[in-house]
matplotlib code that plots the C-alpha trace (Angstrom):
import matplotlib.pyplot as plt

x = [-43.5, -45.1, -42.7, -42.7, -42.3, -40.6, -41.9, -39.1, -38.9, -38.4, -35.5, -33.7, -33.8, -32.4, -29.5, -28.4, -28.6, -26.0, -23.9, -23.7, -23.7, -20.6, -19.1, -18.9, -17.6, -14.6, -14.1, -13.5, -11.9, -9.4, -6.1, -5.3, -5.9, -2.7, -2.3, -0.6, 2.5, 4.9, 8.6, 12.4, 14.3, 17.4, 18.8, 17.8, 20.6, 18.9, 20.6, 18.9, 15.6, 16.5, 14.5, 15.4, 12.9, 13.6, 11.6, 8.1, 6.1, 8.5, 8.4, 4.9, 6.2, 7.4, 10.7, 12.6, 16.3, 19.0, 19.1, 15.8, 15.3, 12.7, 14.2, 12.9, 12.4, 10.8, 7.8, 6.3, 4.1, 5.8, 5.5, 7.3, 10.8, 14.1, 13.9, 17.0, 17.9, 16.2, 12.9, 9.6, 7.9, 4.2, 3.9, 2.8, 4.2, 3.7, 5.7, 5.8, 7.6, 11.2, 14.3, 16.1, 19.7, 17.9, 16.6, 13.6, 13.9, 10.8, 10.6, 9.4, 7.8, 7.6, 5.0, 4.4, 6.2, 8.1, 5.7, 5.9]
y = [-29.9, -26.6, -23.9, -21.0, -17.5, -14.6, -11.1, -9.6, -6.4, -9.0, -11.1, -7.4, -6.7, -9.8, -9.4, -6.2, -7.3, -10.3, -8.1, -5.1, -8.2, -9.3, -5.8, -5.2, -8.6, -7.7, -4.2, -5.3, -8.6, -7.4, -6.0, -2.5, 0.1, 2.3, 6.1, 8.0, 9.8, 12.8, 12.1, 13.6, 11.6, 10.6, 9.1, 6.5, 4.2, 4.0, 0.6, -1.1, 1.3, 1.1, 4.6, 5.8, 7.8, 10.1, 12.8, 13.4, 10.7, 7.7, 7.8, 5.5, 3.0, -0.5, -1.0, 1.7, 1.0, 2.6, 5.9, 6.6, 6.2, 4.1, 1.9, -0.4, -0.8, 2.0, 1.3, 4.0, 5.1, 5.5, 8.9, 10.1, 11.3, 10.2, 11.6, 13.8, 13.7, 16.5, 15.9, 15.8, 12.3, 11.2, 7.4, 4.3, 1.0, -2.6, -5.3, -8.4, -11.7, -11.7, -11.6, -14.7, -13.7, -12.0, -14.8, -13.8, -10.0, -8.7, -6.8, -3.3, -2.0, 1.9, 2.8, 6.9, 9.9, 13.4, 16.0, 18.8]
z = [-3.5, -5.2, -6.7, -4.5, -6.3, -4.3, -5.2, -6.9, -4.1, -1.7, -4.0, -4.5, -0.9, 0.0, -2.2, -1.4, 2.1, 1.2, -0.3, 2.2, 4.6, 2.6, 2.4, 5.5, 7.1, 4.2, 5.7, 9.5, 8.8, 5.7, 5.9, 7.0, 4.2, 2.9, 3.5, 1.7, 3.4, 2.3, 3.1, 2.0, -0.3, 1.4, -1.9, -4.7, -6.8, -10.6, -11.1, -8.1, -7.7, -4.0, -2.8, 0.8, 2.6, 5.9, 7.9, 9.5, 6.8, 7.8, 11.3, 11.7, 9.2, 9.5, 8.1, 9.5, 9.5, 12.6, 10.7, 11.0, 7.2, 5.1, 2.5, -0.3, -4.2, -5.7, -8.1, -10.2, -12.8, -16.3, -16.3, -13.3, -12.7, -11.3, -7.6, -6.4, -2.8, -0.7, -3.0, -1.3, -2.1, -1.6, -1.4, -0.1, 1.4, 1.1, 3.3, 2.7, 1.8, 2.4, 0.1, -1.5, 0.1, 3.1, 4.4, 7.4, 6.0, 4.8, 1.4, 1.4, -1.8, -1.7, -4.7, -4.9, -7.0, -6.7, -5.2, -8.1]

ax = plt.figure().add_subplot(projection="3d")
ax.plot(x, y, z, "-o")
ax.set_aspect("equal")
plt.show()
């Protein structure tokens, strides 16, 4: 069997078409992509980093509890605030998993900061 040699065009073509190729089956087979939303602070307990969530930005989001509020543990970059209740708050959400004492409840992770 004879070597057969590829002009290099044609090998860069066919690799950008395996990875658009591979792009692409990522983008419509992957997980949904986060927005972010703008909600009210209904309160936050520093001890636990439990941040509750209420108004307008909430309302499409898994996890809502009977008051109509969002509620998980609040991650956040190291330079941000403490938030006050009646803030405005720009985050995103991540469910998943569920709690050790919880049992089938899923963990909500609210990552975002205090709209200045």
């Amino acid at each position: 069997m004879g070597n057969v040699n590829l002009p290099t065009p044609v090998a860069l073509a066919g690799g950008a078409i395996c990875l658009l190729g591979g792009y692409l089956f990522g983008v419509l087979t992957g997980p949904d992509t986060s927005t972010r939303s703008t909600a009210t602070v209904a309160s936050f307990d520093v001890g636990s980093g439990r941040l509750c969530l209420s108004g307008d930005g909430v309302k499409d989001q898994d996890g809502i509890d009977e008051q109509g509020r969002l509620c998980g543990t609040w991650r956040r970059p190291d330079t941000s605030g403490t938030p006050r209740t009646g803030d405005r708050f720009r985050f995103v959400t991540l469910h998943g998993g569920s709690t050790a004492s919880g049992g089938d409840q899923p963990v909500t992770v609210i990552y975002g900061d205090v709209v200045r």
